[in-house]
C-alpha positions as CSV (number, residue, x, y, z in Angstrom):
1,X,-33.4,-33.4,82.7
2,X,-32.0,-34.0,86.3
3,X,-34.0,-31.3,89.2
4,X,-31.9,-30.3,91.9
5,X,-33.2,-32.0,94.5
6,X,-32.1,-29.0,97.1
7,X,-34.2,-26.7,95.5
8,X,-37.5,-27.9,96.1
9,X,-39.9,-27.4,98.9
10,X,-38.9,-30.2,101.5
11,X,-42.8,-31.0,101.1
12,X,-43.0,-31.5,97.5
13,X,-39.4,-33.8,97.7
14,X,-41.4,-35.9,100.4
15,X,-44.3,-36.5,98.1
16,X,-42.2,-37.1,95.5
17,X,-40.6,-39.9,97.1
18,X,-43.3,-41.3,99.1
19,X,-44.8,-41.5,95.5
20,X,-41.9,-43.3,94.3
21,X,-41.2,-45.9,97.2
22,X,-45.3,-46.8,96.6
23,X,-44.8,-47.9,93.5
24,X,-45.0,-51.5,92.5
25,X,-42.3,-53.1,92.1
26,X,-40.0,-51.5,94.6
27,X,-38.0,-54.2,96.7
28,X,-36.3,-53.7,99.6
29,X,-35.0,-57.1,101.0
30,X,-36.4,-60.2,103.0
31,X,-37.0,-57.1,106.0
32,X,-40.4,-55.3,105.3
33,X,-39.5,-51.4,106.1
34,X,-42.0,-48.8,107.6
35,X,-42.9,-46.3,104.9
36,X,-40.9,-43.7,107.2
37,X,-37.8,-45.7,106.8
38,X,-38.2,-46.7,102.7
39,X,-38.7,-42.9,102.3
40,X,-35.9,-41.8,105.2
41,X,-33.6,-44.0,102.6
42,X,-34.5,-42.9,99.4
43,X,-33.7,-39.3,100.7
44,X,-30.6,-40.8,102.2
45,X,-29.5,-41.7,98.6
46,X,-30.0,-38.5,97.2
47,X,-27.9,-36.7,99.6
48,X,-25.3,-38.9,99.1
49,X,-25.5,-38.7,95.6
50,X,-26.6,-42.5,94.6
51,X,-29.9,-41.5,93.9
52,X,-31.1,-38.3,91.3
53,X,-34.5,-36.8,90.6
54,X,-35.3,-36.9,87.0
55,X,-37.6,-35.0,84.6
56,X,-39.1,-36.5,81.8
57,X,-40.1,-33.8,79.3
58,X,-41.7,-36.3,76.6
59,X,-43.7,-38.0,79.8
60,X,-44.3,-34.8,81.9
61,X,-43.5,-36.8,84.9
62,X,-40.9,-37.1,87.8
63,X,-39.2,-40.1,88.8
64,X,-36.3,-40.9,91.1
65,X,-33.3,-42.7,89.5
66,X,-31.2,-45.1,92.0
67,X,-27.8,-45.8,90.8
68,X,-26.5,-49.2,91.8
């Protein structure tokens, strides 16, 4: 199920996607980013659209989904 992103407590959306940029695996280049900028851009792509936050019923969990 995708959350609406705009509805949640600017907070919670920034611990959400702290959370998901320090994952393993996330790669962002030859350029190592501050975790300010890798989270400034993950919220970039949601406001644009490119990006959606998804809830996983069977999982209970949140995750971010990045479309390419």
């Amino acid at each position: 199920m995708i959350i609406p992103w705009q509805q949640l407590d600017k907070a919670t959306l920034h611990n959400i996607i702290e959370y998901f940029v320090l994952r393993e695996g996330t790669d962002y280049g030859d350029q190592e980013k501050t975790l300010a900028e890798k989270v400034n851009d993950v919220q970039q792509q949601l406001e644009a659209g490119k990006a959606v936050l998804v809830w996983s019923e069977l999982h209970e969990s949140i995750d971010i989904k990045i479309h390419p």
